[in-house]
N, C-alpha and C positions, 0 to 999 in steps of 0.2 A: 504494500500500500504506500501512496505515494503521499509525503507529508503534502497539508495545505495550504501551508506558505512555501511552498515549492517554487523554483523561479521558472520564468518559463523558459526552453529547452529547444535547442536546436542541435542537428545531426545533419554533416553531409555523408550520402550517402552514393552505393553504386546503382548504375540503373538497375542492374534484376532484383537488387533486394525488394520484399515485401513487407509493406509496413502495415500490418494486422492492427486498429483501431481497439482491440480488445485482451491485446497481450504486450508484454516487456517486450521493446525494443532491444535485439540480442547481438543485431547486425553491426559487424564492423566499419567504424568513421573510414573516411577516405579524404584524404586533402589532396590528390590530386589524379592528374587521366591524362590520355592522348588520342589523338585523332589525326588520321592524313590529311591534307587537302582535298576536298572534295565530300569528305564523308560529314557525318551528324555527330555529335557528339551530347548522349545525356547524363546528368546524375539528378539524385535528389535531394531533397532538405529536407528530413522529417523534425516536425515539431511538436512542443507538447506544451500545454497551457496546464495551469494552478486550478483555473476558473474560467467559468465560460467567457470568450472572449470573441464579441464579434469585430467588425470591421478591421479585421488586422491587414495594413497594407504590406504588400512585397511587393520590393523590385529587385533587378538586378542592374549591375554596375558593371561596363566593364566598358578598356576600348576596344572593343570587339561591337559596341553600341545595337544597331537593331537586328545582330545574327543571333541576340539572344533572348530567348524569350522563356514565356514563366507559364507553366498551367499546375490547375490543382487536381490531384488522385483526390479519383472520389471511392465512393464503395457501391461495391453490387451485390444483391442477394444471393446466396446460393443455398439450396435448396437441398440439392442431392450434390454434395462435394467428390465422393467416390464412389465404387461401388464397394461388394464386401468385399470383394477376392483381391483388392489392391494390392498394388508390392508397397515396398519400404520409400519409394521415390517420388513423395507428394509433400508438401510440405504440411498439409492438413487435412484429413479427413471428415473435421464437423462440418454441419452446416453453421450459417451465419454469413459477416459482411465479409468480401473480397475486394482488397484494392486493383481496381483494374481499370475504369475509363476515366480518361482526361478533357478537365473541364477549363476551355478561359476561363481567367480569375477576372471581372469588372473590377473596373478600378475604386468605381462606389459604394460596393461590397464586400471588395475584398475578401478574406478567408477568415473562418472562423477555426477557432481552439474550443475544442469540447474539452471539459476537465478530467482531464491525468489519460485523455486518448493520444495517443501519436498518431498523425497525419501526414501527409506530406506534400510539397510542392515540387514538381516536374521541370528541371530547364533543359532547355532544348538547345543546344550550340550547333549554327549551323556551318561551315566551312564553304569555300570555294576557290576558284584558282587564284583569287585575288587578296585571298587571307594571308599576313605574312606569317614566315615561320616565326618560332618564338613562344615564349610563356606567357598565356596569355590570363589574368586573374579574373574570375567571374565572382564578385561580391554580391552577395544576396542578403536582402537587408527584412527586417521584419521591425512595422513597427506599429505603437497603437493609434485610436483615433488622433491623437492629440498628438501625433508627431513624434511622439518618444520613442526611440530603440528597448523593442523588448529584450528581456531575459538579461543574463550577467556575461560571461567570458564568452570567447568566439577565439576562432583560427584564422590564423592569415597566413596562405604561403608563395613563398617568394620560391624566385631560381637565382642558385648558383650556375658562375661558368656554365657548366655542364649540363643544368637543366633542373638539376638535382631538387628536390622542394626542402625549406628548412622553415619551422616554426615560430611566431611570436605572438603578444597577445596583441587583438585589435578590437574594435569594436563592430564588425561586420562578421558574418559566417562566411565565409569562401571556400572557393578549391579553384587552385589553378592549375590548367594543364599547360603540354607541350605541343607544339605544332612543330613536329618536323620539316626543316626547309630540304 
């Protein structure tokens, strides 16, 4: 159980993980990814609110500017998740909600935090021949009606020479990847 003055919680995540609105987030952070020229590049940000919390605005940041863009996982009923004779290679058998279609986030709307659910937010990077190589950071920011930056600590990474991603504290959630030149 998750105490009630909990701050509110942000995770970058990889694309396949699933983020179950009714169970601990178990999945491994990720600060950073790569992508060739040409191809898509997604992760996610799951978060998690104290208290119900509507109009939370997200954006991202980056100078990669309108190749990136934001949607929210929503959940879908499932009914009949397996059959009985299933193997070991599901991640779940009950029924209940399933993260799995992507919704524009309105700007007027924004996203909500249900209390002590993880949810998530979807960005989509996209690439082209005109994308330069290079590390490129995608900050995603979360904040409440009033313009404040929710929750407490966040990751920010950076590239050495090399590429290499190294840690410090900031005030935005990110991951930055590498575009091979």
């Amino acid at each position: 159980m998750t105490h009630p003055d909990a701050p509110f919680e942000t995770r970058c995540l990889h694309s396949l993980e699933k983020v179950f609105a009714d169970e601990p987030l178990s999945a491994v952070p990720r600060a950073r990814g790569s992508a060739l020229k040409g191809e898509t590049y997604a992760f996610q940000v799951a978060y998690r609110a104290p208290r119900l919390t509507k109009q939370i605005a997200v954006s991202a940041h980056s100078a990669l500017g309108d190749r990136v863009s934001l949607r929210s996982v929503g959940l879908s009923p499932a009914e009949l998740a397996s059959q009985y004779d299933h193997d070991d290679y599901i991640l779940r058998s009950t029924p209940g909600l399933y993260p799995d279609p992507l919704f524009p986030i309105q700007e007027e709307k924004g996203v909500t935090g249900f209390r002590h659910q993880w949810r998530s937010v979807w960005i989509t990077v996209t690439t082209d021949a005109d994308t330069p190589a290079g590390i490129h950071p995608v900050f995603v920011r979360f904040a409440g009606e009033d313009g404040e930056p929710l929750g407490g600590g966040a990751l920010r990474a950076g590239g050495d020479r090399r590429g290499a991603a190294s840690a410090d504290a900031s005030s935005y959630r990110m991951v930055s990847w590498r575009l091979p030149g």
